[in-house]
Every structure is written in structure tokens, then in C-alpha cells.
C-alpha positions, 0 to 999 in steps of 0.5 A, a space after each residue: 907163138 906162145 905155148 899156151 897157144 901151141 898146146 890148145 886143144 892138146 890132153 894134157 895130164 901134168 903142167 910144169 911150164 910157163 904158157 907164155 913161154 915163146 916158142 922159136 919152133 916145133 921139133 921132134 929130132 932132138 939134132 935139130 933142136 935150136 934156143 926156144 924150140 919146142 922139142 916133142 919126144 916120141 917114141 919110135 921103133 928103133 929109138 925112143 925121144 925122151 932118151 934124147 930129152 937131154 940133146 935137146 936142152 943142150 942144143 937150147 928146147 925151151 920146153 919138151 913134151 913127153 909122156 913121162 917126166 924127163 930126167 933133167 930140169 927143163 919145163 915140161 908138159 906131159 900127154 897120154 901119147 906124144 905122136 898125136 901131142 906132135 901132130 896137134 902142136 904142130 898144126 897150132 904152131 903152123 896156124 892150121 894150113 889145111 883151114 885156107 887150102 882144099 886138102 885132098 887125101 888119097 888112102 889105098 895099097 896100090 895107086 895113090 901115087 898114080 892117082 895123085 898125079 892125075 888130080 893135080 893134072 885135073 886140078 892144073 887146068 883149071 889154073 889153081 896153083 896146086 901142092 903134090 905130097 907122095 911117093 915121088 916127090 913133094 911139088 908146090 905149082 912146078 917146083 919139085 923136091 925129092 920125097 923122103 916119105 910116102 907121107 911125111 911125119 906130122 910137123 914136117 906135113 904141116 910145115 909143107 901145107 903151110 909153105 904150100 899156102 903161102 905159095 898161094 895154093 889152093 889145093 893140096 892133093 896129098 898120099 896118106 899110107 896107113 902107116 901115116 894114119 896109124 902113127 897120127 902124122 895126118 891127126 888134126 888135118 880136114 880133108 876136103 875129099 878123101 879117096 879110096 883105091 884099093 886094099 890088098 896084102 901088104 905091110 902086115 908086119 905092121 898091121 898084122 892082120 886085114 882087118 887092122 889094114 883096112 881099119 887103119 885106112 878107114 880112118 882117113 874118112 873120119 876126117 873127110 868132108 867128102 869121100 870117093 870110094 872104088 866100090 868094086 874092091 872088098 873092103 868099100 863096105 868098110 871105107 863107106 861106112 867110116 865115111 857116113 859115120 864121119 858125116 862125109 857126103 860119100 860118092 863111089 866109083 866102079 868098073 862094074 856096077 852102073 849104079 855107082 856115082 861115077 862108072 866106066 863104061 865102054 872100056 877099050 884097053 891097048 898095050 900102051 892106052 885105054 879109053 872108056 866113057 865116065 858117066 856120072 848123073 849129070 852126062 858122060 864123057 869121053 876118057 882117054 889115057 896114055 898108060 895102059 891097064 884096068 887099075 889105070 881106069 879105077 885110078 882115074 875115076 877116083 880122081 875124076 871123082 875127087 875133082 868133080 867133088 870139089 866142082 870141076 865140071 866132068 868135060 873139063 875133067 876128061 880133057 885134062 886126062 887126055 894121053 897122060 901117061 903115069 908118073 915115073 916108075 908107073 908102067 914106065 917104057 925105057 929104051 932098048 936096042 931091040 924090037 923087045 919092051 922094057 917097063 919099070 913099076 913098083 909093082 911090090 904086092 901079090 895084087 899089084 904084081 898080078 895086074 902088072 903081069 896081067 896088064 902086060 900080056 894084053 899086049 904082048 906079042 911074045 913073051 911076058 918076062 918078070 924080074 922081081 923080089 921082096 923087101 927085106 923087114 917087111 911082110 914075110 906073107 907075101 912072099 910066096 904068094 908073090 912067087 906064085 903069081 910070077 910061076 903063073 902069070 909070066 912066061 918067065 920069071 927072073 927071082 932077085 933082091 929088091 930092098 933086103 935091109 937087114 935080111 939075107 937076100 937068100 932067106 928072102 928068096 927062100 920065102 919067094 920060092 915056097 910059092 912056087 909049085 915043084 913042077 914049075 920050071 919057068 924061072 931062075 935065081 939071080 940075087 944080084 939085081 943089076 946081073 939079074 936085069 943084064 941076064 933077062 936084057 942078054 937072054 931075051 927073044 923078040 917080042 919079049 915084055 920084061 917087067 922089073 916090078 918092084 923098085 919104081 921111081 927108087 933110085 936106091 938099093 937098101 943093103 943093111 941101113 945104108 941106101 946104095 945108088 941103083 937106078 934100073 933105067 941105068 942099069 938098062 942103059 949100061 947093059 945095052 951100051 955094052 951090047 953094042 961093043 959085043 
């Protein structure tokens, strides 16, 4: 493809390149940079492009775009801001993917991977060939491959919807964090439909504040041609509006208020299922899940409602749904050697704390035990507030590490207990995360839940920059071997 053809429509304050220039392909990592690439140097947090400007020529860029002239003689193209010049080149170089395939976004803090997974369930039975990007993995039809990012940067996400329209997809059910929103890895992409779960405290070493947050995730509906919004959750007000503003024909969903769009009513939770009755203006119908827990039903009514926006009748969305459980590291039940329950979630926020705590003890026949910690280089805020919910929901609380990165396990455990009122007993400290697993499996009484919050479907421990193999269901499985030897 010509450079005039990848630059079009991109701000451009400074020229000194041939348009007819031909262009191998679009890169921002100057490693993999090959003869004829165009190499767009960005500036990170850690790291800075235009100081690998010089790699990539090396390594054969036939031209670069940067914000500011480069140090070394190679033609170039200078822009007010290389992230966005990133995404719009990308998206020219890949010849706009998002225009032949139905792209459906889905912004929140907790529930996107849940809610991804059951729109694709939903989009499946209809027999359209359908593309997965999130947390767990990235999925075209049945193939699947490990995920390195909740959304990937903006060249790598075009490569993927353009691989995905080649496949033959018709729909790309896709996790946009607010991070990818903030960092314009989504810049240039039309949503079909754009959903909205919730919004609750996290990742405010970024953002700084709520209101940035919520901002941030407005911004998915800008870009959205349709919208679903959970109406029960604070903040819809703002994704509404956003929406309207943006000319997105909007649609709301909600627990509570029989005026929304889409409204659950006659919700029957179990300690494993629930079930409940979706009633829109054209019926209601019968909705039976195998994972347990109010936001399991605000999950599947954002995606009931994204599919119905996009004409998939609301039988055929409620067979779909079916007994489907969660995806890995939702509320996932692994095996023990005894008459007590073992659920793994990624449980990391206050809000998504509490509800998995809540959740559990619904059906709980004994104790509610929570192992859990806080990431490293990540929101300090929520930390004590974590501590709280865990000294006030569960039984038991059993305080360890989860990611520390470069912190010291210890002053994050530090933070956890700042939460926790002097009076309160009901927990221990074990920063060790496989002893602290192995202290709560050893220590248990029957009819006994533990929870291990907050790692998921990760089956990693980052320690400094280095991502250590940890696999809780491992872990479990280990201890439990050894308990048959005892």
C-alpha cells in the first residue's frame, strides 16, 4: 500500500517523505521492524519510540512517524500525537476491517469478559462465524490463542479484526478497557453496538479520579452506533449521554426498573444457577444460567441486549443462554477431597470483591472464606477498602499477594490491613500465595466456600517484571494430592 494511502485522514503538521512510498507494513516496536515497514514511534510510560527511531532504520523503516523530527536521516511525517497517528494508519494499512464486520464493544470494571463470552454464545447459534478479543483469549469461530492484553494496542486489534474478516466473521464481540480508550488503541473502529456493565473503583493510579474513569469509558459511545447501558449502575447518566450525544440509538437494561428496555423480573438465585424472566416490548422470555449471582444477571442482560440490537430474536437469545456457565476464572468450581467448595475469580476491585463474597454466602451452608491481595503498581485506594469488604463480608479472611510487581508484598499487605477495623480477628496473613491456598484447604471445616479472588484465569504471579508460572487450580490440586499421603 502507498504512504499516501496510509496517512489519509491523519493530522499531519510537518511532511519530508514520498507519498508513493510503498509500505511492507505498520509497526510501533522498532524490534520487529522489516525493509519497507512503516515504523510509528510512540511514547510510553516506561520507554519512549523515538529513541528506538534509529533500530528501526537499521532494521530497514522506510519511513517513521513521530512527533518530533528524528535524529537520524530517514523520511518522515510529524503528527500532534503518534498514538492516535498509530491507530488511524493502522486501520488504513489493514483497509478498515471494522467496515465489513459487525464489531461489538463492551466497556465496564467488572463483567466485560463474562459478558463477551456470553454474546458470542448468543451470536453462535445463530451460525455467524464470530471473533472473541478479551481478557482470556483471542477466539476467531473455534480457534483460540492466548491474549496478552484486555484490548490489544491499536495495529495489533487491526490486524486481528482484518485476520477475523478474512475468516469469514461476521461479528466481532470485543473488551474495551478504558485504558484502551484513553491510549486510543480503539481510535478509528465503528461499533456496531457498545455495552456498558459497570463502573466501580479501579485502576485510579491511571485515571486519578471518577469522574476521569468514567469519562474514559464514556468514550466507547462516541463511537457506537447503538449502545446498552445497565441503568442500575451510578454512572449510566453519563454513558447515556455520551451515547445520545454520539447519535447512538441507546437501549437500557436493569434489575430494578421495569421501565428499562430490557428488564429481569422474577429472579430465582441457587448457589451454582439462576434464573429470571427478560422482558422487552416485544415479550419476555424465560433465562436460565449455570453460574451463579446478581451481576451474572446485569451480564446477561447487556448481552441479551447487544444481540437483540443487532436483530437476534429474544427466544433464540434465551436458548442460547441456557446452563452456560462463566468462562475460566468466573466463579470457577475446582475439585477437592472433601464436602467443601473451591471457587476461583478475578475478583480485584471493592465492588467485584463484595459481590463475589455476597454471591457465595447465598449459598453457603458454612463458612465463606476469602484468600486474597492487591496488585502491585496499581491503585493504592482500593486497598483497604478491599480489606474491609473481606473483615466484613466473609467468615474468614486469609490476606496474601496476588501481582506485587515492583512493590514489597509486605507494604501491600500493609495497605489491605489499614481497612480493617482493631476489633476484628477473623483473618491472617500469609504473603506467600500458594502457602496462603494450602493454610485455608489445611484449615477448613465442613461446608466451608473459599474464595481465591483476584487471579482468575491468570496463570502467572508477576514478581518485579518477571511473570512467574502459578496456576491456582495447581496449586489446589498439589495440595490435595499431598493430603492423600498424610
Amino acid at each position: 500500500m502507498k504512504l499516501r494511502d496510509v496517512l489519509a485522514g491523519l493530522e499531519i503538521t510537518c511532511l519530508r517523505a514520498d507519498l508513493d512510498t510503498e509500505i511492507n507494513s505498520v509497526r510501533y516496536d522498532s524490534r520487529s521492524v522489516e525493509r519497507g515497514d512503516l515504523f510509528v514511534a510512540v511514547r510510553g510510560f516506561q520507554t519512549d519510540g523515538h529513541a528506538f527511531i534509529p533500530t528501526a532504520v537499521n532494521n530497514g523503516a522506510a519511513a517513521v512517524v513521530c512527533e518530533s523530527a528524528p535524529d537520524v536521516d530517514v523520511p518522515y511525517i510529524a503528527v500532534p500525537d503518534s498514538r492516535l497517528a498509530l491507530a488511524l494508519a493502522a486501520k488504513n494499512f489493514y483497509r478498515d476491517p471494522a467496515s465489513e464486520i459487525q464489531v461489538i464493544g463492551v466497556t465496564g470494571t467488572n463483567g466485560k469478559t463474562t459478558t463477551t463470552t456470553l454474546i458470542k454464545r448468543i451470536l453462535d447459534s445463530t451460525g455467524a462465524k464470530t471473533g472473541l478479543i478479551g481478557t482470556n483469549a483471542v477466539v476467531i469461530g473455534s480457534e483460540a490463542e492466548p491474549a496478552a492484553h484486555t484490548t490489544p494496542e491499536s495495529a495489533d486489534l487491526q490486524a486481528l479484526l482484518r485476520k477475523m474478516a478474512d475468516a469469514g466473521c461476521r461479528c466481532a464481540v470485543m473488551e474495551v478497557s478504558s485504558h484502551a480508550l484513553s491510549l486510543c488503541r480503539v481510535a478509528g473502529v465503528r461499533f456496531a453496538v457498545g455495552a456498558f456493565t459497570n463502573l466501580t473503583q479501579d485502576h485510579l493510579d491511571f485515571h486519578k479520579t471518577m469522574d476521569n474513569y468514567a469519562a474514559a469509558k464514556a468514550g466507547l459511545f462516541a463511537q457506537c452506533a447503538k449502545a446498552v447501558i445497565n441503568a442500575d449502575d451510578a454512572y449510566s447518566p453519563v454513558m447515556l449521554d455520551a451515547a445520545r450525544r454520539g447519535g447512538a440509538e441507546t437501549a437500557t437494561c436493569s434489575l430494578l426498573s421495569p421501565a428499562a428496555d430490557i428488564y429481569a423480573r422474577g429472579l430465582l438465585l441457587k448457589p451454582d444457577s439462576l434464573s429470571f424472566s427478560a422482558v422487552t416490548a416485544d415479550g419476555s422470555e424465560a433465562v436460565q444460567l449455570g453460574m451463579p449471582g446478581r451481576f451474572s444477571v446485569y451480564n446477561a442482560l447487556c448481552a441479551i441486549g447487544c444481540c437483540t440490537a443487532l436483530g437476534v430474536p429474544l427466544r433464540q437469545c434465551a436458548a442460547a443462554l441456557r446452563g452456560v456457565g462463566g468462562p475460566k476464572g468466573r466463579m470457577e468450581s475446582v475439585p477437592t477431597d472433601g464436602d467443601y467448595t473451591i471457587i476461583i475469580d478475578y475478583a480485584h476491585t471493592p465492588d467485584a470483591l463484595e459481590n463475589a463474597l455476597r454471591t457465595l454466602r447465598e449459598g453457603a451452608s458454612g463458612r465463606v472464606v476469602a484468600v486474597f491481595g492487591c496488585g502491585g503498581d496499581r491503585d493504592r485506594g482500593k486497598r483497604p477498602k478491599m480489606g474491609k469488604i473481606a473483615a466484613e463480608e466473609a467468615d474468614f479472611a486469609v490476606i496474601t499477594s496476588d501481582n506485587p510487581r515492583t512493590e514489597s508484598p509486605d507494604a501491600i499487605i500493609e495497605d489491605i490491613l489499614g481497612g480493617i477495623g482493631a476489633e476484628k480477628t477473623n483473618y491472617t496473613v500469609i504473603p506467600d500465595r500458594s502457602a496462603a491456598i494450602e493454610w485455608a484447604i489445611e484449615n477448613h471445616v465442613s461446608g466451608d466456600i473459599i474464595l481465591l479472588a483476584g487471579k482468575g484465569h491468570e496463570t502467572y504471579q508477576e514478581v518485579g517484571h518477571v511473570r512467574r508460572h502459578m496456576d491456582e487450580r495447581e496449586i489446589v490440586a498439589s495440595v490435595i494430592e499431598k493430603r492423600k499421603h498424610k
